[in-house]
C-alpha positions in Angstrom: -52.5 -14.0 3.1 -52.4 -10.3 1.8 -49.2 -9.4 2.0 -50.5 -5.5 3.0 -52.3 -7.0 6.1 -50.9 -5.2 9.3 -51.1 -5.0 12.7 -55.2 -5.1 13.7 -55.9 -6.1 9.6 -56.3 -4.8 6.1 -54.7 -1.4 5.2 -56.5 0.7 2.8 -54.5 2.0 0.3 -54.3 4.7 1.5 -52.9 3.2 4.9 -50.5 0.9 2.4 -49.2 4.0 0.7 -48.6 5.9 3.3 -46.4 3.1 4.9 -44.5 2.7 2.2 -43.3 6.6 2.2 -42.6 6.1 5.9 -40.4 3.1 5.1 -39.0 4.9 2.7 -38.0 7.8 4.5 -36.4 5.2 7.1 -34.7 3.4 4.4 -33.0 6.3 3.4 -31.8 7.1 6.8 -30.3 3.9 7.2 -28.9 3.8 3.8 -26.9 7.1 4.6 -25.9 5.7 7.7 -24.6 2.3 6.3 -23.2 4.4 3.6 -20.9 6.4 6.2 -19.9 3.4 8.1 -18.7 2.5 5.0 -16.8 5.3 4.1 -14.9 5.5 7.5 -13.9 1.8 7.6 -12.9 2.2 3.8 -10.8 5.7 4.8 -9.1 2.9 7.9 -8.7 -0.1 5.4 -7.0 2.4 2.9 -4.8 3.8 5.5 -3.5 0.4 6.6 -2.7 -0.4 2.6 -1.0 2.9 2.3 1.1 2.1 5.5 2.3 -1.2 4.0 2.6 -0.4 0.0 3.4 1.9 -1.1 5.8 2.3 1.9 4.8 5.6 3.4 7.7 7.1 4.8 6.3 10.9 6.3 2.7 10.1 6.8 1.6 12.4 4.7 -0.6 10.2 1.9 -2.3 8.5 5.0 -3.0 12.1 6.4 -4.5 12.7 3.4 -6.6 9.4 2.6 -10.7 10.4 3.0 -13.8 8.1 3.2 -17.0 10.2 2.6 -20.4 9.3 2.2 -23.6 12.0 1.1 -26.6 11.9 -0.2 -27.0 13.2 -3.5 -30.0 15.6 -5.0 -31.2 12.7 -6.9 -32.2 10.5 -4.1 -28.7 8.5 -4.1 -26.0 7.9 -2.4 -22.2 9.3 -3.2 -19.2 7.4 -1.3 -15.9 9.0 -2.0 -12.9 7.1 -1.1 -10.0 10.0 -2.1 -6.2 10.7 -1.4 -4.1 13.7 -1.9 -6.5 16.6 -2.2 -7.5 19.3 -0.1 -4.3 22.0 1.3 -1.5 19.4 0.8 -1.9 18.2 -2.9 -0.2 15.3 -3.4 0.4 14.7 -6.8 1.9 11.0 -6.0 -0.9 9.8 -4.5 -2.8 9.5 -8.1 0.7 8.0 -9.6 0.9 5.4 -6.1 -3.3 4.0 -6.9 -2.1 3.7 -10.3 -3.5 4.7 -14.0 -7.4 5.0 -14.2 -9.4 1.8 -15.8 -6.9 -0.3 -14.7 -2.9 -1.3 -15.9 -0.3 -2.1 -13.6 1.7 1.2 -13.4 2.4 4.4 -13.9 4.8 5.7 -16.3 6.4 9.5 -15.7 8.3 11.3 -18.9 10.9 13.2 -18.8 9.7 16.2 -19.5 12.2 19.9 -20.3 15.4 18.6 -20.8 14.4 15.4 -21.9 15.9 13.5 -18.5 14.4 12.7 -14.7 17.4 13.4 -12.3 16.8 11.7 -8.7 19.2 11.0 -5.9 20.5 7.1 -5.4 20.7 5.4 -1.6 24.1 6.0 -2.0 24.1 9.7 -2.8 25.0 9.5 -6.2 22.7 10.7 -9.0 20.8 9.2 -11.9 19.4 10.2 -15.2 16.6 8.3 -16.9 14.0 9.2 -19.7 11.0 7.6 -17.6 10.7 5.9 -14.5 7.4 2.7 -14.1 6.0 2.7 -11.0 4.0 0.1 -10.2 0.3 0.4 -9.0 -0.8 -0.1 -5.2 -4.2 0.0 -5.6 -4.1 1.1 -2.1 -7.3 3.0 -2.3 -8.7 0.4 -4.7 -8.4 -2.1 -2.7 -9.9 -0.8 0.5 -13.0 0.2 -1.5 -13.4 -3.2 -3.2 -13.2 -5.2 0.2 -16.0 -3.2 1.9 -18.7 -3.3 -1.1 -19.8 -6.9 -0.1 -20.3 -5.9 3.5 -22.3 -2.5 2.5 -24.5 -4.2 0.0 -25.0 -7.1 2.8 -26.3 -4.6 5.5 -28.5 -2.4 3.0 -30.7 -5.5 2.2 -30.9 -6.1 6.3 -31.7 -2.7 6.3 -34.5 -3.0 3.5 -35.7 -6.2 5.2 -35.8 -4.6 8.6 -37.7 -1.4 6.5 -40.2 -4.0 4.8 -41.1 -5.8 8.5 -41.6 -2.3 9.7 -44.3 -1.7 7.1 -45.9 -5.0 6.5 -45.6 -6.5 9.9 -43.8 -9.9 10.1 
């Protein structure tokens, strides 16, 4: 009932250690991998949310929208979810997720003369001192639905890692 006996045995510590680094190695591997399905499927779930709110009229957010997943110097993993960098900075994107740590909008200043000027349906002008916009979470939400899933196939992945080691 040793839970280092393998295949033919006992493992020395030696065998056990070694084993362990092995499984290791493999873990991380998988990790990574799981990690980057996770990423992409994030990038798709976040384009879908920016194609219904906000209401993307040119594309050009959902162009923008990146999944990425890398391992870090540290032995961890990094996944990215972005929108709006890169050539095409798109300051709306940030004001579209909505304020950091939370809140429900976004509120823009007037700024220079003291008034935001933009152009009504109808073609006639306004003048306001700030406009709200309220927070899609479009990003947010796309990262925050695939969590669950990731952290459900990184412990199949540790338990396929620990059978590979331990036998079982």
């Amino acid at each position: 009932d040793d839970p280092l006996a393998g295949p033919g045995g006992r493992w020395s510590p030696a065998e056990a250690a070694l084993g362990l680094a092995r499984s290791a190695e493999v873990l991380r591997a998988a990790a990574l991998h799981e990690a980057s399905v996770s990423a992409i499927r994030m990038e798709a779930a976040a384009i879908q949310n920016a194609t219904s709110g906000p209401r993307a009229r040119t594309g050009t957010l959902r162009r923008s929208i990146q999944g990425l997943a890398a391992a870090q110097g540290d032995g961890s993993i990094r996944i990215v979810l972005r929108a709006g960098g890169g050539a095409s900075d798109l300051g709306y994107a940030r004001v579209q997720e909505g304020p950091e740590g939370g809140g429900s909008h976004t509120v823009i200043r007037a700024k220079g003369d003291g008034w935001l000027t933009f152009r009504l349906p109808d073609g006639s002008f306004r003048r306001v001192k700030e406009v709200r916009i309220p927070a899609t979470r479009f990003l947010e939400r796309a990262f925050t639905a695939e969590v669950q899933e990731l952290e459900n196939r990184l412990s199949a992945a540790l338990e396929t890692a620990a059978r590979g080691v331990f036998g079982g």
